[in-house]
MARDREN-152364 format. One record per atom (N, C-alpha, C): x, y negated, z negated. Coordinates in steps of 0.1 Angstrom, whole numbers, plus 5000, padded with zeros to 4 digits. Layout:
<atoms>
XYZ ...
</atoms>
This chain:
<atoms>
331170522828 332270422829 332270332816 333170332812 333570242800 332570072802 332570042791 331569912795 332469822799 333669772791 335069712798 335269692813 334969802815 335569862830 334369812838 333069822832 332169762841 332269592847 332569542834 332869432836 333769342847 335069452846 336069392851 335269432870 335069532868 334469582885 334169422889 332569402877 331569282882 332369152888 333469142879 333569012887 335069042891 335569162897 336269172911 335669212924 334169292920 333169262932 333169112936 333068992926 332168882930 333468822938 334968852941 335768762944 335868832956 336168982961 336169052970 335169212971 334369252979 333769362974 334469492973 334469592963 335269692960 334169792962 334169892972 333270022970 333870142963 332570222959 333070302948 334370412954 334470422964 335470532966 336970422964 336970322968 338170182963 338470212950 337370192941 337070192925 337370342920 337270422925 338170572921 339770532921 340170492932 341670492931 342070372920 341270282915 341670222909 341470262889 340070332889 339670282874 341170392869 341270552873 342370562865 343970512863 343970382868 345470332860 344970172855 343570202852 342970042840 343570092828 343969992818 344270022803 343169952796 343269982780 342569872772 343569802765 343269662760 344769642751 344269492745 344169522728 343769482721 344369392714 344269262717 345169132702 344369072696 345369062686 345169012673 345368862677 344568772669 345068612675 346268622668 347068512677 348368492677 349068602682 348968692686 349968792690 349868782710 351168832715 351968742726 351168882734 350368842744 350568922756 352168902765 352468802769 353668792775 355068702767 356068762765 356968662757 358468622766 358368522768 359868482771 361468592770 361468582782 362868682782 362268832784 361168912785 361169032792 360169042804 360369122809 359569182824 358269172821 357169092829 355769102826 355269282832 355069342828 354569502837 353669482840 352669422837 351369422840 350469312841 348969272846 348569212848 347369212841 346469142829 345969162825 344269082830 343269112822 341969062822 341369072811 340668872805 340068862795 338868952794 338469022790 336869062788 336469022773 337268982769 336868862752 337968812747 337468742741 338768652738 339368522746 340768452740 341068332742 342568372742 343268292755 344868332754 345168162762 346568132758 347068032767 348168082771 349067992778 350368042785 350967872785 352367912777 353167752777 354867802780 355567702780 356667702784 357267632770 358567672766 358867642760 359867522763 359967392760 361167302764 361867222754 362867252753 363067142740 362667192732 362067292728 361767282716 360267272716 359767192725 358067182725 357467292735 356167332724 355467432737 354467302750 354267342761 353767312769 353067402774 351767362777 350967452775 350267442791 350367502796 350167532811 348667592815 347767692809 346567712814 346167792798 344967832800 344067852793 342867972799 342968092792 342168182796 340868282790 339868232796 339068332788 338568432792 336968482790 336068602794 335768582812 336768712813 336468692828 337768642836 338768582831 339568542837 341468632836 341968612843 343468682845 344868582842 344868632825 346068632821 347568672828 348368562832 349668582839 350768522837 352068562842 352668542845 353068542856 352968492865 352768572876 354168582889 355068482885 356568492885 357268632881 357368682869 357768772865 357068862871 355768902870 355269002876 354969062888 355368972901 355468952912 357068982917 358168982908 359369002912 360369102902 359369182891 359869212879 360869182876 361269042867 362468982866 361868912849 362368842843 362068832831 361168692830 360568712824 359768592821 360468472815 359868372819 360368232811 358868152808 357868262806 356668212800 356368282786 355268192781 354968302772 353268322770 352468402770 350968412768 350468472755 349968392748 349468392734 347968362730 347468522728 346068492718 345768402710 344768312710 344168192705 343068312699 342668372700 341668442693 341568592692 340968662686 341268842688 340468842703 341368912709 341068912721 341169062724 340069112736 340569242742 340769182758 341769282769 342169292778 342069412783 341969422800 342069512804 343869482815 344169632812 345169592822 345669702828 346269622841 346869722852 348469712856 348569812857 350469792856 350569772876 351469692874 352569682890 352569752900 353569902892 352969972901 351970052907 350970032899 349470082901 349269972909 348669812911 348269752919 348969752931 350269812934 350869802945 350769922951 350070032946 349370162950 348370122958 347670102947 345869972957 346269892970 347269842967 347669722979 347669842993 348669962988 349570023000 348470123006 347370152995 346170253001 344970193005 344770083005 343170033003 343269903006 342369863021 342569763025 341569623017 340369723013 339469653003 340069622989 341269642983 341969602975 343169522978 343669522988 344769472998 343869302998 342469333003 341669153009 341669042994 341069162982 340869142966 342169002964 343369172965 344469052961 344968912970 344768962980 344968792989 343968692986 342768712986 341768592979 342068572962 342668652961 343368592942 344768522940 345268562955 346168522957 345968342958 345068322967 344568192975 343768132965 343668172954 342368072944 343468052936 344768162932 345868132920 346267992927 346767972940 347667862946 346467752945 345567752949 344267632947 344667582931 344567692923 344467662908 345567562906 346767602913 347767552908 348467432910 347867352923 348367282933 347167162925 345667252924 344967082913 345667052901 346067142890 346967122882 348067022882 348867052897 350166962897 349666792901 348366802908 347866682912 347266622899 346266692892 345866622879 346866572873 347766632870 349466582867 350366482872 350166432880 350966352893 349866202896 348566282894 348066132902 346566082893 346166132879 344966142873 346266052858 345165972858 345365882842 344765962832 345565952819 345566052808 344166062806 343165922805 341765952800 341066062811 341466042827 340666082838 341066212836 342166312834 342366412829 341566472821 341166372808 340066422795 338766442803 338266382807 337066352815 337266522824 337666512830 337366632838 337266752836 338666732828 339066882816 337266902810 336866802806 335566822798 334566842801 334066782818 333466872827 333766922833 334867002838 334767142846 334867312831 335467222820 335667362812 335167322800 334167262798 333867202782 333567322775 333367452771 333867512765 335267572757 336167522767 337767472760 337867412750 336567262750 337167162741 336167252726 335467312725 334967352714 335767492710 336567532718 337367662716 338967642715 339367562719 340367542715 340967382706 342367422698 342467322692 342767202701 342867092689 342966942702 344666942710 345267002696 347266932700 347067082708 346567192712 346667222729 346167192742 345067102735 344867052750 345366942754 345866832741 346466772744 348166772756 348666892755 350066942758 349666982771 348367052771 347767082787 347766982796 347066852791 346666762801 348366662799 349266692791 350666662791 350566472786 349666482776 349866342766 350366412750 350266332745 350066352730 349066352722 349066412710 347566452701 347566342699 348266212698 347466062690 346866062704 347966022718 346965942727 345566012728 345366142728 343966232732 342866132720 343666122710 342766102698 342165982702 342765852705 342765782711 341765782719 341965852728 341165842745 339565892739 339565992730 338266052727 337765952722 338465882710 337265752699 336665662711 337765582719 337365512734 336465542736 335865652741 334865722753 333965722741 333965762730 332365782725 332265672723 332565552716 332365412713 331565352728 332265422744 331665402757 330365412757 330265572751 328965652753 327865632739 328265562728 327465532716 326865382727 327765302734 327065192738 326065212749 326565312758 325265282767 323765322764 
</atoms>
């Protein structure tokens, strides 16, 4: 087995368990698929086909409005780069997903996962518990957004993913937690001046 491929198994084992006769129907329709930073896994205006997985690398996903990117999540080693609109209804995207670093992916096309779905009920359970952690993901998002003060945003962002903040630039996370790179700037000198006093 590809070492990629091992990977990707490990932590689709850890969300639902896949046995190896599951994992036959599945490893022949995995791809590899290799970016360069800066280059778009997903771009505005075509069909997402497929569904991808970090096994290295850094990608984000923003919206473009006005003219400004907005920058909606952040993905690394181990996690599933989407669209998940487009790819759920093959219709065109109005996102876009962009390497922050050379990244590799593994990926599965549409109609291969909806093979899995229609044969295999251990891949059938997979996608409903990814289904139910995407909507959890999404619904804290709208709340951090709706009811968290710009600093209490920074704060959390910093402990649930402080790896972000050494991996990514500041004017994206700033656009993530939906302030501006002065206020972030701002909120950061605040908090250490906090944390130099106590």
């Amino acid at each position: 087995m590809h070492p990629s491929f091992q990977i990707f198994r490990d932590v689709v084992n850890k969300i639902s368990p896949i046995g190896d006769k599951d994992w036959q129907l599945c490893e022949p329709g995995l791809g590899l698929k290799t970016l360069p930073k800066s280059a778009f896994f997903v771009e505005e205006g075509k069909v997402y086909r497929e569904i991808g997985f970090v096994v290295k690398g850094l990608l984000r996903s923003y919206y473009l409005v006005e003219g400004e990117e907005i920058n909606t999540a952040f993905f690394t080693e181990g996690q599933w780069p989407k669209a998940y609109h487009s790819f759920l209804t093959q219709t065109a995207s109005r996102q876009w997903i962009q390497a922050l670093e050379d990244s590799e992916l593994i990926t599965i096309s549409y109609k291969q996962l909806q093979y899995l779905f229609a044969n295999s009920p251990a891949w059938e359970r997979f996608g409903r518990i990814a289904t139910e952690n995407l909507y959890i993901a999404s619904q804290l998002r709208s709340e951090m957004l709706l009811l968290e003060k710009p600093a209490e945003r920074y704060i959390n962002l910093a402990k649930t993913h402080p790896h972000l903040l050494e991996r990514v630039p500041l004017y994206h996370l700033a656009s993530y937690i939906g302030i501006k790179q002065p206020s972030l700037s701002r909120i950061r000198k605040r908090l250490a001046k906090i944390n130099t006093a106590i």
